[in-house]
C-alpha positions as CSV (number, residue, x, y, z in Angstrom):
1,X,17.5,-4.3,1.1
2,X,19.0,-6.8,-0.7
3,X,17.7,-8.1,-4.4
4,X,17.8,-11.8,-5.3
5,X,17.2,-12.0,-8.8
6,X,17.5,-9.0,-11.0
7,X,18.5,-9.6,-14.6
8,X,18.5,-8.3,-17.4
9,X,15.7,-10.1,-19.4
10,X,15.6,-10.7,-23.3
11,X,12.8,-9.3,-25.0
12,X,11.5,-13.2,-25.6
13,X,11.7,-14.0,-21.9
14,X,8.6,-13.0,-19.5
15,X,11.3,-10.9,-16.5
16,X,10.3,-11.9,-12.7
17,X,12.4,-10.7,-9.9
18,X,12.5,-11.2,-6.0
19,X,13.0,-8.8,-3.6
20,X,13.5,-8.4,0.2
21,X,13.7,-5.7,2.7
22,X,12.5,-4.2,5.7
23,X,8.5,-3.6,6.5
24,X,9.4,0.2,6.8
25,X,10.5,0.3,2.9
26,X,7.6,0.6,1.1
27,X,8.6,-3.9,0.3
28,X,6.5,-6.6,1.2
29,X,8.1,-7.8,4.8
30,X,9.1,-11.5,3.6
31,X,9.6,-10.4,0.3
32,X,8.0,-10.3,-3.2
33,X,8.3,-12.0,-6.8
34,X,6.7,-9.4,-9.4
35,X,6.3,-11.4,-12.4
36,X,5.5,-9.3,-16.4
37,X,4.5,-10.2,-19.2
38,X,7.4,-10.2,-22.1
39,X,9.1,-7.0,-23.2
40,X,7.9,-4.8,-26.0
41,X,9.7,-1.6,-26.5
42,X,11.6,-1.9,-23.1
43,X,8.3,-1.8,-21.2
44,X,6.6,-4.9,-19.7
45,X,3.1,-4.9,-17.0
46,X,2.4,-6.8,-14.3
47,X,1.3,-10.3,-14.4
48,X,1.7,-11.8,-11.8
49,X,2.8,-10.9,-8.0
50,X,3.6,-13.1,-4.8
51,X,3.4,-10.8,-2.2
52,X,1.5,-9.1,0.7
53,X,0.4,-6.4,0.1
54,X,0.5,-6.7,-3.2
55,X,0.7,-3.9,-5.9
56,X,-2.6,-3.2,-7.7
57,X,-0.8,-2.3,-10.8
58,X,3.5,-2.1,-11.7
59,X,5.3,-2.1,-14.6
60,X,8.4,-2.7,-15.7
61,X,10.8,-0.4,-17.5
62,X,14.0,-1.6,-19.3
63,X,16.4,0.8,-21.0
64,X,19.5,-0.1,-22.2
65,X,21.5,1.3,-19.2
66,X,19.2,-0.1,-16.3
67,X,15.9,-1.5,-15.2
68,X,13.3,-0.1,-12.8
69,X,9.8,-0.3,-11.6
70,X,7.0,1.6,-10.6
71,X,4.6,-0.2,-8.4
72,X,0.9,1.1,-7.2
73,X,-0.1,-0.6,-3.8
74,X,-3.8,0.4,-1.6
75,X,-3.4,0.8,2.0
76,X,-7.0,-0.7,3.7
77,X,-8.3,2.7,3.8
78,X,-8.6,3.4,0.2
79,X,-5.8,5.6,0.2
80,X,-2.6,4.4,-2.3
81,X,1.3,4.9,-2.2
82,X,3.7,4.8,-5.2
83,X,7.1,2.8,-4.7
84,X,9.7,3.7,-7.5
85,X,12.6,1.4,-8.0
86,X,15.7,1.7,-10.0
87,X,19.2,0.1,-11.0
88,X,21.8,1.6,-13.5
89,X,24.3,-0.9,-14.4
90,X,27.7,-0.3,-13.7
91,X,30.7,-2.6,-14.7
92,X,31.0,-3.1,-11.1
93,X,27.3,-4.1,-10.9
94,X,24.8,-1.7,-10.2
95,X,23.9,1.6,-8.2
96,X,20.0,0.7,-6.9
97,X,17.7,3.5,-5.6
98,X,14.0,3.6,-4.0
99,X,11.8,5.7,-3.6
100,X,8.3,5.8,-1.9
101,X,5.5,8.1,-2.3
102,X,2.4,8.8,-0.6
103,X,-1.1,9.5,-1.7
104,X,-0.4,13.0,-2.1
105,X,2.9,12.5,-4.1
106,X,4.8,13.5,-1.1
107,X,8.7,11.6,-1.4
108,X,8.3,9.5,2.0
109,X,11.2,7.7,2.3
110,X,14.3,7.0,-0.4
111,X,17.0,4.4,0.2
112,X,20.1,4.4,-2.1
113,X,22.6,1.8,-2.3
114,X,24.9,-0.3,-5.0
115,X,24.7,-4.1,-6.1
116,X,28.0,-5.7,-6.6
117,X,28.8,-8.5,-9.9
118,X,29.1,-11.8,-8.7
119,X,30.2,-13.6,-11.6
């Protein structure tokens, strides 16, 4: 998986953020932009997405240690999964993890990785 734009947004700023990966994780195969609305209280909701399939709801969560998102998609049966994503900042740039869930709240598959600073 690798992220493309993940930033830490100011609470003026509407966040976006691309992201690619494999068909298998739970991410849109040539990748997605999830854009929200601006941040109030560390939590932001979906706007905007450019991807396929895209999520039927997500929001945006921004403490002051990381950034994550929680993402509901519909498979063309009616039937849902959840996809969880996180990254704590590190000051060597951050450890990301993600997590997919099916309809039943079963833990399908988790990847776990870090994101290095390239300043």
């Amino acid at each position: 998986m690798s992220i493309s734009t993940a930033r830490r947004p100011s609470p003026s700023i509407s966040p976006s953020g691309r992201r690619t990966a494999p068909p298998s994780s739970g991410c849109a195969s040539k990748g997605e932009t999830l854009r929200f609305a601006p941040l109030v209280s560390g939590f932001a909701a979906l706007i905007g997405a450019e991807a396929h399939p895209a999520p039927r709801s997500a929001n945006l969560i921004v403490p002051p240690d990381s950034l994550g998102t929680e993402a509901l998609f519909n498979h063309a049966d009616g039937s849902f999964w959840r996809r969880h994503f996180n990254a704590r900042f590190t000051p060597a740039g951050a450890d990301v993890i993600v997590w997919v869930f099916d309809a039943a709240g079963t833990r399908a598959r988790t990847w776990r990785g870090s994101a290095v600073r390239d300043d």
